[in-house]
C-alpha positions as CSV (number, residue, x, y, z in Angstrom):
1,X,0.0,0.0,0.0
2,X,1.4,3.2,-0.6
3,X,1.6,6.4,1.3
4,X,-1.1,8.2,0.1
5,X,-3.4,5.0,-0.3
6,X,-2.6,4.5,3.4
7,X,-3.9,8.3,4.0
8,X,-6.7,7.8,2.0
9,X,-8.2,4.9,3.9
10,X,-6.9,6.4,7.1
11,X,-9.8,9.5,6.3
12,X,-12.6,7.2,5.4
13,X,-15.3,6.8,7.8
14,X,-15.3,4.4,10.4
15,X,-17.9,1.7,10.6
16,X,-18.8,-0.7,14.2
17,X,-21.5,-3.9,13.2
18,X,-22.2,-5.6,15.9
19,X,-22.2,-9.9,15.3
20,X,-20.1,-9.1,11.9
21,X,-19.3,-13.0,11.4
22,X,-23.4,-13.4,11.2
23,X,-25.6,-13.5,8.3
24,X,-27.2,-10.5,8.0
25,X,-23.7,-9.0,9.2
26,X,-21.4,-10.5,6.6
27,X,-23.8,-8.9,3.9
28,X,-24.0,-5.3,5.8
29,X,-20.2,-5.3,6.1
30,X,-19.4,-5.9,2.1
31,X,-22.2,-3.0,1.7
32,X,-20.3,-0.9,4.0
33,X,-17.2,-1.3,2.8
34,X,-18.2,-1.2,-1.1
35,X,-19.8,2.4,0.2
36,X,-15.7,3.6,1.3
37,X,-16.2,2.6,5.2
38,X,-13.7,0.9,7.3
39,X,-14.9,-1.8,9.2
40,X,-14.8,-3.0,12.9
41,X,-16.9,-5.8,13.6
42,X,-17.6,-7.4,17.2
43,X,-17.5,-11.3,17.7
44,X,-18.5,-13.6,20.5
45,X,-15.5,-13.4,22.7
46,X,-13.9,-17.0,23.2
47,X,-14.9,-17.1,19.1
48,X,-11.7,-18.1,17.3
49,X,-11.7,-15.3,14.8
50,X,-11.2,-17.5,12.1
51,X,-14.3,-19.5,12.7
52,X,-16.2,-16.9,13.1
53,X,-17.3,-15.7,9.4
54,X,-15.8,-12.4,9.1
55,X,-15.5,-11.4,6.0
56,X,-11.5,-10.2,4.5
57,X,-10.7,-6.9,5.0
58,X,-13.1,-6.0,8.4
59,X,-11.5,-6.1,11.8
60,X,-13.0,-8.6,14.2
61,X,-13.3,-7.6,17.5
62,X,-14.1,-10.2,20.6
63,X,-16.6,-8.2,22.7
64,X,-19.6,-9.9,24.0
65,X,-22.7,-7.6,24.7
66,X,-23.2,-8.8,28.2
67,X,-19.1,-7.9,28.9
68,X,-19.9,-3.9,29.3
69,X,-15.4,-3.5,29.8
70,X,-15.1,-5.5,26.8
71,X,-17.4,-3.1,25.0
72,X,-16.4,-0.1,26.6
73,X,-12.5,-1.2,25.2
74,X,-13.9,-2.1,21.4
75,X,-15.7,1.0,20.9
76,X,-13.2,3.1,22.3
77,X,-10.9,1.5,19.6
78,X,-12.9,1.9,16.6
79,X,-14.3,5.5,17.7
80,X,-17.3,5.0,14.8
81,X,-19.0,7.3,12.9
82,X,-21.7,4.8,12.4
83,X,-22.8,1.6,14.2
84,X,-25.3,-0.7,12.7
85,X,-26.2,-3.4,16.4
86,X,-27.4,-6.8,14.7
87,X,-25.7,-8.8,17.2
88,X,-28.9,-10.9,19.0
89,X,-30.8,-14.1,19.5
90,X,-32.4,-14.6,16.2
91,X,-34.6,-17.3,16.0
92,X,-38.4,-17.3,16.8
93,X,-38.0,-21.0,18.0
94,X,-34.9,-20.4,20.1
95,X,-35.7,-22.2,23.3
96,X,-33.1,-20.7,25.9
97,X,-35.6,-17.7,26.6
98,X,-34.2,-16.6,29.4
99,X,-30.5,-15.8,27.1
100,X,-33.1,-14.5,24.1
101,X,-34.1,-11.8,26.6
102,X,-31.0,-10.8,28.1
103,X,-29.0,-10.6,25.2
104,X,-31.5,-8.8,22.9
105,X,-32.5,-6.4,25.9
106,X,-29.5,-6.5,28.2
107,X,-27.2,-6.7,25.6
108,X,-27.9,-3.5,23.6
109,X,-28.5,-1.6,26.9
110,X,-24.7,-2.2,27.3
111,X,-23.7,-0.8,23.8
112,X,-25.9,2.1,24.3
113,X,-24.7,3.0,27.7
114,X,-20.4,2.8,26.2
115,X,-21.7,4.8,22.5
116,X,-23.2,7.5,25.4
117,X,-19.9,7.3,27.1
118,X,-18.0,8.3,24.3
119,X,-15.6,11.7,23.7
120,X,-16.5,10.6,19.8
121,X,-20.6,10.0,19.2
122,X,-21.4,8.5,16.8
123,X,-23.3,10.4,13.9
124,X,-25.7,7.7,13.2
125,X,-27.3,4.2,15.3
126,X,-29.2,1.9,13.5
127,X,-30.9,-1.1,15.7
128,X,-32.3,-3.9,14.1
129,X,-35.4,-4.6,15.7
130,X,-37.9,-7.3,14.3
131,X,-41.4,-6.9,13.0
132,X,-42.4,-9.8,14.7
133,X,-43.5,-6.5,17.1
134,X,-46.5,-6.1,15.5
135,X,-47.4,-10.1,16.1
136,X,-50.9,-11.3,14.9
137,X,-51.8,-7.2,13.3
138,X,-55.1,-7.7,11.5
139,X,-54.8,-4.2,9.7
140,X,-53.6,-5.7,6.4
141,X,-50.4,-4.4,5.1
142,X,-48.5,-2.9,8.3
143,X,-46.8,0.1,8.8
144,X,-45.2,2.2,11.6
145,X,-48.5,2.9,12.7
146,X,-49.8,-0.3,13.9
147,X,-49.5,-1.0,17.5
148,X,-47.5,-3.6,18.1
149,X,-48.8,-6.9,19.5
150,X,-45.9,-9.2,20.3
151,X,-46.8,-13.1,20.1
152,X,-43.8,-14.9,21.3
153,X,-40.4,-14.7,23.3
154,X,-38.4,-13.1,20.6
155,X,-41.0,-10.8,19.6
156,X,-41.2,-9.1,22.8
157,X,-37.5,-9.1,23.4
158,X,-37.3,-6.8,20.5
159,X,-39.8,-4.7,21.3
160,X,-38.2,-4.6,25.2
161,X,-34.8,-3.6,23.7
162,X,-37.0,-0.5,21.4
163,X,-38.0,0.9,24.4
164,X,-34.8,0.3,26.3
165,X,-33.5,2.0,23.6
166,X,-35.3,5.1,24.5
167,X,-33.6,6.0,27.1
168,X,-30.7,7.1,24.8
169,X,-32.7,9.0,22.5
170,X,-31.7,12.4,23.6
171,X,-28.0,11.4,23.5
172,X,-27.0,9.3,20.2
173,X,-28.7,9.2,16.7
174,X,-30.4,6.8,17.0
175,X,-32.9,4.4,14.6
176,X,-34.9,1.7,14.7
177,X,-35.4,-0.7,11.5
178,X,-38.0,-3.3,11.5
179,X,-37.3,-5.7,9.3
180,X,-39.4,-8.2,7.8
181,X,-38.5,-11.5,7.0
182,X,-35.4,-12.1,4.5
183,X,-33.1,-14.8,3.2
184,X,-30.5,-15.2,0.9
185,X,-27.3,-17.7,0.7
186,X,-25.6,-18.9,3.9
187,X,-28.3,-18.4,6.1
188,X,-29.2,-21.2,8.3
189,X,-30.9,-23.9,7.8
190,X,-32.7,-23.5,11.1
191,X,-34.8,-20.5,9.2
192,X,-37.4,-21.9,6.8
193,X,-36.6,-21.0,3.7
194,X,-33.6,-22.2,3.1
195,X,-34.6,-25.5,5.1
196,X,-37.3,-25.5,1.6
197,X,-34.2,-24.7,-0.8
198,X,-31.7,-27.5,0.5
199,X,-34.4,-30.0,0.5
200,X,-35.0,-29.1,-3.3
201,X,-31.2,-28.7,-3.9
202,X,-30.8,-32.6,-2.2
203,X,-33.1,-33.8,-4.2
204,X,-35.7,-34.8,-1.7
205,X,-39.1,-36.4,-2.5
206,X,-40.5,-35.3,0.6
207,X,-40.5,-32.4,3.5
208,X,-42.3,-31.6,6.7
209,X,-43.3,-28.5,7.7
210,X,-45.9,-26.3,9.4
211,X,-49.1,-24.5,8.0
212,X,-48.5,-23.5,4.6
213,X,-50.9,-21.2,4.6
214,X,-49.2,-18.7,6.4
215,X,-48.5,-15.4,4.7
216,X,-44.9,-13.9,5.0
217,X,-43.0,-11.1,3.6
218,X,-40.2,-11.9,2.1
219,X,-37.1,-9.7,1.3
220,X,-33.7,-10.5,-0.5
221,X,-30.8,-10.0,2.0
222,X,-28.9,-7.5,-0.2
223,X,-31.6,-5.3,0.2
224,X,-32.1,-5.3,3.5
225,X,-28.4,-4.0,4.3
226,X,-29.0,-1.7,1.3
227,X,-31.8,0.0,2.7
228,X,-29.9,-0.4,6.0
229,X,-27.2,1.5,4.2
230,X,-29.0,4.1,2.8
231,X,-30.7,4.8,6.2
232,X,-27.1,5.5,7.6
233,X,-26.3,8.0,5.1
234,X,-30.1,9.8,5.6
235,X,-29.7,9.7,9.8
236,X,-33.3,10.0,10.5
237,X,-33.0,10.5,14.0
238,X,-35.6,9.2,16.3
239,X,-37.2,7.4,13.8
240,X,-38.9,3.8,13.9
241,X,-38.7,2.0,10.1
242,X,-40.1,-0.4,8.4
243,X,-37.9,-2.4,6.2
244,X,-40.0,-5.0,3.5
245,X,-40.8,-5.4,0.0
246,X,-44.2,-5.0,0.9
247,X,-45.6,-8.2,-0.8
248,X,-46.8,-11.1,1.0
249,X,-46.2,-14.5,0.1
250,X,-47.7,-18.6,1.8
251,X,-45.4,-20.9,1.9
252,X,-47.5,-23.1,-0.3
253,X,-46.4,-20.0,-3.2
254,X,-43.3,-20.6,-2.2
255,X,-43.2,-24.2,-2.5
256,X,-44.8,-23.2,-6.1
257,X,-41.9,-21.2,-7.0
258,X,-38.9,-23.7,-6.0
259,X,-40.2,-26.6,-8.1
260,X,-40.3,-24.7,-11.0
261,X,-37.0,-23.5,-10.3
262,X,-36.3,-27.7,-9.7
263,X,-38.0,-28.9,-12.3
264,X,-39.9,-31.0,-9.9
265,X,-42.8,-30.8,-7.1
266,X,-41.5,-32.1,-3.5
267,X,-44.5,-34.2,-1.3
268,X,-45.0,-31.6,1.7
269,X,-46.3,-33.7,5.1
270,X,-47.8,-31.3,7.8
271,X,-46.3,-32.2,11.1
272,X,-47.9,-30.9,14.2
273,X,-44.5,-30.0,16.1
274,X,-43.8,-27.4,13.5
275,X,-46.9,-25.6,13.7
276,X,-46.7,-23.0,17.0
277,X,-49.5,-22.3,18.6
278,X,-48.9,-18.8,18.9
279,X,-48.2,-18.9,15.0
280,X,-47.9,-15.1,12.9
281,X,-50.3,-16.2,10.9
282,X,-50.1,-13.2,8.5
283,X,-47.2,-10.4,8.1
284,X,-47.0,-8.3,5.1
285,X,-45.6,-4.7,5.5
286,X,-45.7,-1.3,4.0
287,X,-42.4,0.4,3.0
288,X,-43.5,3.6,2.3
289,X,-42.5,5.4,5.4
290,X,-38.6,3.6,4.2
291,X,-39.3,5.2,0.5
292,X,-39.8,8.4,1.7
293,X,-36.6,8.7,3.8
294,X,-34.5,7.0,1.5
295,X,-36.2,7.0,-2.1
296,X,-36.9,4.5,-4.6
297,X,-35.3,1.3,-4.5
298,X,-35.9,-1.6,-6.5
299,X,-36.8,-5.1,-4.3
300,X,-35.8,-8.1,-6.1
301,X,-38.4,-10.5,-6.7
302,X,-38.5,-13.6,-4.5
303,X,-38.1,-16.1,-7.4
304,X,-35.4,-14.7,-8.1
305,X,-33.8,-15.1,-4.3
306,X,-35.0,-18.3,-4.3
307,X,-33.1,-19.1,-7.8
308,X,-30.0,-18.0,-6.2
309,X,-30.1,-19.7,-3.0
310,X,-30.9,-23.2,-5.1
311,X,-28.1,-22.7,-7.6
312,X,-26.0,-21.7,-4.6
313,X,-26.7,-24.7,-2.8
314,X,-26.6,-27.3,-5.5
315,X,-23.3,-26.1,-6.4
316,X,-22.1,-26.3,-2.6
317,X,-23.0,-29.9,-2.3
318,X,-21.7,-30.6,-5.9
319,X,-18.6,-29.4,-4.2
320,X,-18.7,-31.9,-1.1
């Protein structure tokens, strides 16, 4: 590198994402990074970094949320201009509640409380919250509006850590996103879609799920940490947004879509364990508060993320 490369990066604006080495983090990090950031991102601490899934080119840090020191000593490091916190317990069907709640609550109290703490503030704090807030909303599409109605663990973890969150209000920039559901290659197969793609990628005949029926929202990955992006660079302060393509889609469409893609229809069996009692049955969202902060943006279509992930995965097992 030569000197004045070395000055150049040494200017560009500093970036913090919280659980870098996850999935939605390894996406948000190439987006940052394509955008002229630097980037710091934390990892469980006792996570060698190498297992971790950073990406080449981002820092790793080992900070846990609940270690406040270890925090305190990352931040202070990295002095951000921007954090984007999508460190958390992630799954709906996680069944250590007890971690689900301190992590996503206790956790991001602890980041909030070391950005506060800071000589440097940050000019910009995006949260990823969930909108499995709003919970069983019968007002059709959903936006910002709709109050939320939390149906399990997760859900109200999220919403816990919102209002946490407002205690910091009048100190950092802060944001909330609430993102729908989204997928894309090399998330885990403990998330339903791309449970559906590597059964269709393996070949199988057969698959059991829950009720079809239900209706989701379904985003593309890369547009999720592209509208994550472009709410960085707009800073609306304060503000609670939803992030979604705004068309809803059943699992049975789904299912549709991936044997076309296949060239084949799978035999789908119904099994009661997969089918929660306190099931979402219907979550479709509105982005036009998102649209109006950050403009147009094109959503890609779901066939099309679907296409990707199955060509994606029959070339990983192909592979061995």
């Amino acid at each position: 590198m030569t000197r004045s490369e070395r000055s150049n990066d040494a200017r560009a604006p500093r970036a913090l994402i919280t659980g870098v080495g996850g999935f939605t983090g390894r996406y948000m990090a190439a987006r940052l990074a394509a955008d002229g950031y630097r980037i710091w991102g934390t990892v469980r601490a006792g996570e060698p970094v190498d297992d971790a899934g950073v990406p080449g080119g981002i820092t790793a840090l080992a900070a846990d949320l609940l270690d406040p020191e270890a925090l305190a000593h990352a931040v202070e490091a990295v002095r951000p201009e921007v954090v984007v916190h999508l460190a958390a317990m992630a799954n709906v069907a996680n069944g250590d509640v007890a971690r689900t709640y301190v992590v996503n609550v206790v956790g991001t109290r602890n980041l909030l409380d070391v950005l506060a703490h800071q000589r440097h503030l940050p000019r910009a704090v995006l949260l990823a919250s969930s909108a499995n807030v709003y919970g069983n909303a019968t007002s059709g599409v959903i936006d910002e509006c709709v109050a939320p109605q939390p149906a399990n663990d997760y859900a109200v973890s999220k919403l816990a850590m919102e209002y946490v969150a407002k205690r910091w209000n009048a100190q950092l920039p802060l944001m909330i996103a609430r993102p729908f559901n989204y997928t894309g290659v090399g998330q885990s197969t403990d998330f339903l879609l791309p449970k559906i793609v590597e059964h269709y990628a393996r070949g199988d005949r057969s698959i059991s799920l829950g009720n079809t029926e239900v209706s989701r929202d379904f985003s593309d990955v890369r547009d999720v940490v592209d509208a994550y992006a472009r709410l960085i660079a707009a800073a609306p302060r304060g503000e609670t947004v939803n992030v979604c393509s705004g068309t809803g889609w059943t699992l049975g469409e789904v299912l549709a879509m991936l044997s076309r893609i296949a060239g084949y229809e799978i035999e789908v069996n119904v099994d009661s364990r997969f089918v929660r009692a306190n099931e979402v049955r219907h979550l479709v969202g509105s982005n036009a508060k998102l649209r109006s902060i950050v403009g147009e943006f094109a959503c890609t279509p779901i066939e099309g993320t679907l296409r990707w992930m199955f060509e994606e995965a029959c070339r990983r097992l192909r592979a061995g």
